[in-house]
Steps between C-alpha positions, in 0.01 A plus 500: 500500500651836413420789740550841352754744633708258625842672618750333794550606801875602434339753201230625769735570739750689197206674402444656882831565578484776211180633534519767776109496492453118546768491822313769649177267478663171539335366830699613841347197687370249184234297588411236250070566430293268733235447232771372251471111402825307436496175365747250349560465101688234342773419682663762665298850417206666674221667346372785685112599467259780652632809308367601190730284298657161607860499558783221479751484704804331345642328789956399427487376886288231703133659471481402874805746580318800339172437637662536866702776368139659406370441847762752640337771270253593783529854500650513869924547366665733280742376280797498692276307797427275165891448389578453854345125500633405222842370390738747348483297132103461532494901543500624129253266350255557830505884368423368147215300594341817697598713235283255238181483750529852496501546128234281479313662763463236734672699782351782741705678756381422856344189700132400388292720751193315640174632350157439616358112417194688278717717315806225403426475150436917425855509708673276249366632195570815608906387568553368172297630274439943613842480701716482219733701677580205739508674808208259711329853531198422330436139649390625863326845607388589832169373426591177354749408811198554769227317271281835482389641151 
């Protein structure tokens, strides 16, 4: 299956390090979206669905090594909190792979804030699809956090 815009994570990560406008919004704290599904393709890739276009994640490694590699994207470190667990060699293409979830907009900057049971759907369309500055600013307002409105 052939996704369109397929790029690497080594030409995402180029591509930010250039643009003074994309490391100014490249996530502080990246958190990978809660409402994202990941599963297995073939042999070692993941597909990623619940954005407005399925992605594929070309995985060179064990799949199982990036999907606990994706459960530290929680929104709760910075990068260097991120690099710190990490071995020195692992460092580069860790930045790569957040640099490609990024691109692909799979990324938001901050934890996933608790919203209101009645109003968890409106929260995640709201994330992905009106925040598409990333910033988890739109996912949770006052009113949605205490339930009323």
């Amino acid at each position: 299956m052939k996704i369109p815009g397929q790029i690497t994570g080594k030409q995402a990560a180029d591509f930010i390090e250039k643009d003074y406008d994309l490391q100014l919004t490249f996530p502080r704290r990246p958190c990978l979206i809660k409402e994202l599904v990941l599963l297995p393709y073939g042999d070692r890739d993941i597909i990623v669905l619940g954005t407005d276009m399925p992605r594929l994640l070309k995985v060179s490694g064990g799949r199982q090594q990036v999907l606990k590699r994706l459960q530290l994207l929680d929104g709760t470190r910075n990068s260097a909190e991120l690099e710190a667990l990490l071995p020195a060699e692992q460092r580069e293409d860790f930045f790569s792979m957040q640099a490609l979830l990024f691109w692909y907009g799979l990324l938001q900057d901050g934890p996933n804030l608790p919203v209101a049971k009645e109003h968890e759907q409106l929260g995640a369309f709201l994330a992905r699809y009106v925040g598409k500055t990333r910033f988890n600013r739109n996912r949770v307002s006052e009113r949605m956090k205490t339930g009323q409105g």
